[in-house]
Structure formats: C-alpha cells, structure tokens
N, C-alpha and C positions, 0 to 999 in steps of 0.2 A: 895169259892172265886168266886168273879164275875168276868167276861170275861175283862172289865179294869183291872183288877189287875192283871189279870193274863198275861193281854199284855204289861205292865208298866214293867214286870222284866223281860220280853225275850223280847229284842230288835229287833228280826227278823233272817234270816239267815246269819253265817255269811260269809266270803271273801269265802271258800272250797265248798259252797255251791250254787246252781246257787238260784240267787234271783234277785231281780228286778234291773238294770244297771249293773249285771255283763255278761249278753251276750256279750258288747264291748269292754270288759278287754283282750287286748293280751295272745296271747297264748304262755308260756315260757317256757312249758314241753319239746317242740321239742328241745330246747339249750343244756338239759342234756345228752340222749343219743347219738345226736350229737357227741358232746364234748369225751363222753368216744369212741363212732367208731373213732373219731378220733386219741385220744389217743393212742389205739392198731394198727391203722393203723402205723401210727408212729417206733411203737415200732416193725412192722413186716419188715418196712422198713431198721430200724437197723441193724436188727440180720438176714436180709439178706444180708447188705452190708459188716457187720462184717465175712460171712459165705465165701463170694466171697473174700474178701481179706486175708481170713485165705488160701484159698486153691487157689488163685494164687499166693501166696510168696509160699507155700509149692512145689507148681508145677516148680516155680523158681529155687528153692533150690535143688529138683532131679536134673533137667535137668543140672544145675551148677556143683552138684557133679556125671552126668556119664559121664557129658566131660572132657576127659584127658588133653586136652590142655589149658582147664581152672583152673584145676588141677595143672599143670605146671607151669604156668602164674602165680599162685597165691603161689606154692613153692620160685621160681624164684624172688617175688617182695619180699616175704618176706628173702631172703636170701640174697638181696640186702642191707635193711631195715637193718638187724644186722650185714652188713659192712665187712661180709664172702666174698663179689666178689665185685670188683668194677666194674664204671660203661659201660666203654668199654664192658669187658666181659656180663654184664648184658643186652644193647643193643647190641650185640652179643648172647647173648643165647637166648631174643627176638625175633630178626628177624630171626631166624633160625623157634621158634616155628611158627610163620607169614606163612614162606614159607611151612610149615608141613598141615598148618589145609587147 
C-alpha cells in the first residue's frame, strides 16, 4: 500500500486525541468530579443535620421525663382530657403545680 491509501482510510486523530484545533476545545473533565464532591458534600450535610436533630428531640425527651412537674402537668391534662376532674379543680391542681416548681 502506498502512503495515499493508507491516509485515505485513517482520517487523522480523533476528538480523545490531541490533534490539530483541539488544544482550544474546553476542558469539561473538571464538571465530573466537581459534581460528585459535591454530591457527598450534600449528603454529609444531611446525616449531620439528621444526627443533630435525632439527639436534640432525644435530649428533650430526658429532660421532659426527669421533670416531675412536667410529669404532673402532663397526668393532670390528661386527666382532664377524660372528664375525671373538671375544670375549676383542674385550674386549681395547675396553679398549685405553678407555685411548686
């Protein structure tokens, strides 16, 4: 095969390959790993705002049940609730807890 022919069926290099006008082709490699740190950034963002609100309701929920008068407060409402005391006695056994804590 002569050197025409041989250059008649390879076209040149192509797009993967640096050849002549592709040194001014933008560079789009950078968008990928980008994209994925962003990604995980995101995702650490989550599962730490998920982390902080798992363990401030929990820290709510002690402090709720070692206080007795919230405790009380919350017998009290609900013993209202099923019509066991009315309401005088209820604001009445209220303001008793009030002047306690």
């Amino acid at each position: 095969m002569t050197m025409l022919t041989t250059m008649a069926f390879h076209p040149g290099p192509g797009p993967w390959q640096d050849g002549p006008g592709m040194s001014d082709a933008p560079a789009w490699w950078p968008v990928f790993p980008l994209t994925f740190g962003m990604f995980w950034v995101a995702v650490a963002i989550g599962v730490f705002y998920l982390v902080r609100r798992r363990i401030t309701a929990n820290a709510a929920a002690t402090a709720a049940a070692s206080d007795p008068t919230a405790r009380a407060r919350s017998v009290l409402a609900e013993r209202f609730a099923q019509g066991e005391i009315d309401e005088d006695e209820y604001q009445t056994r209220l303001s008793a807890l009030r002047y306690d804590a």
